[in-house]
C-alpha positions as CSV (number, residue, x, y, z in Angstrom):
1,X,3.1,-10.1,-3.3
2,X,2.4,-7.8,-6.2
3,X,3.0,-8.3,-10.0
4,X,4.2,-4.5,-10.0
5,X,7.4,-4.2,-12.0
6,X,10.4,-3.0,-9.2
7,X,10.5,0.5,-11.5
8,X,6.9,1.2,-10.3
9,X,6.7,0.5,-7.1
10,X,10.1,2.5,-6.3
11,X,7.9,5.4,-8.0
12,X,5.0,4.8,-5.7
13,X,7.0,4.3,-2.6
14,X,8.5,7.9,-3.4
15,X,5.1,9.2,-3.8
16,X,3.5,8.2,-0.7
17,X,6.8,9.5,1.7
18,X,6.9,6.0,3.9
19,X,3.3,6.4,4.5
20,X,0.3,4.6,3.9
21,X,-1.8,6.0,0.8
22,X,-5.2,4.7,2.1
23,X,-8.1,6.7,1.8
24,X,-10.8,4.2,2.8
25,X,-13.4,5.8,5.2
26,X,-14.6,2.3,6.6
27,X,-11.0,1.4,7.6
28,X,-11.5,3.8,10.7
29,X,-9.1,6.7,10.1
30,X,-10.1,9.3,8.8
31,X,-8.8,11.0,5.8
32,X,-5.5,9.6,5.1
33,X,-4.0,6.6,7.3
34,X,-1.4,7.6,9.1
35,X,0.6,4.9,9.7
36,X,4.3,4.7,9.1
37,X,6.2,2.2,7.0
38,X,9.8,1.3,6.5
39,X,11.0,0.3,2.9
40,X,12.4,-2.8,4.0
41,X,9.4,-3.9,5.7
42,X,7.3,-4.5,1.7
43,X,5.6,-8.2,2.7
44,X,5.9,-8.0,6.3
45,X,2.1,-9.0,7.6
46,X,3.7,-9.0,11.0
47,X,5.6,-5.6,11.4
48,X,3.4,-2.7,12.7
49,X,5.6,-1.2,9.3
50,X,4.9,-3.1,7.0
51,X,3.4,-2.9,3.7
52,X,2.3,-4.2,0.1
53,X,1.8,-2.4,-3.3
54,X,-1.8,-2.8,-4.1
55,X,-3.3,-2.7,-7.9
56,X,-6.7,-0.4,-7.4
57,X,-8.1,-1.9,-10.9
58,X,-6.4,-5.3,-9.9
59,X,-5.0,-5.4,-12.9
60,X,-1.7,-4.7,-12.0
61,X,-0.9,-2.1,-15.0
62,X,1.9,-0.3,-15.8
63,X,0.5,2.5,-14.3
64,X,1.7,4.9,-11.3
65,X,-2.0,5.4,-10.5
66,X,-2.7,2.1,-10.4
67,X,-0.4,1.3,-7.8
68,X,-1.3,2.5,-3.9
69,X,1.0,2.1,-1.4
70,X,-0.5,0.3,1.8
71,X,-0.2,-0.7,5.4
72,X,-0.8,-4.5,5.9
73,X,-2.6,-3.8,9.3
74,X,-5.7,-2.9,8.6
75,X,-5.5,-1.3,5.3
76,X,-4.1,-3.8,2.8
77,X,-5.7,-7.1,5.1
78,X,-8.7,-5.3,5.0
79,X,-8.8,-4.4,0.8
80,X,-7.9,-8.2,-0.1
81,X,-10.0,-9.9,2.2
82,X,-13.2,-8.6,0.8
């Protein structure tokens, strides 16, 4: 799970509208992902929905843009198994 304070990642999960924010071209979508997420499902590695707030700089600030909003299959598996 993420050291993100609860404040910030409500803020972030407003921002990316129950999507995933992932931009990554080598994750195989292009553009934007476009998979769907459900608020409840933050940790889930086995729901299709769910999701983790990930620190870009990995240093967790205190920082909306900091914070992305991500899918845990294959966009947040794929950023923290590198």
């Amino acid at each position: 799970m993420s050291e993100f304070s609860e404040m910030l990642i409500e803020k972030a999960w407003a921002r990316c509208g129950g999507n995933c924010e992932c931009e990554r071209e080598e994750h195989n979508h292009k553009g934007r992902c476009k998979n769907t997420l459900i608020k409840g499902h933050r940790g889930d590695r086995y729901s299709y929905f769910g999701w983790e707030a990930h620190s870009k700089s990995g240093y967790f600030l205190d920082d909306l843009e900091d914070v992305e909003i991500l899918c845990w299959e294959p966009c947040y598996k794929m950023v923290t198994e590198k």
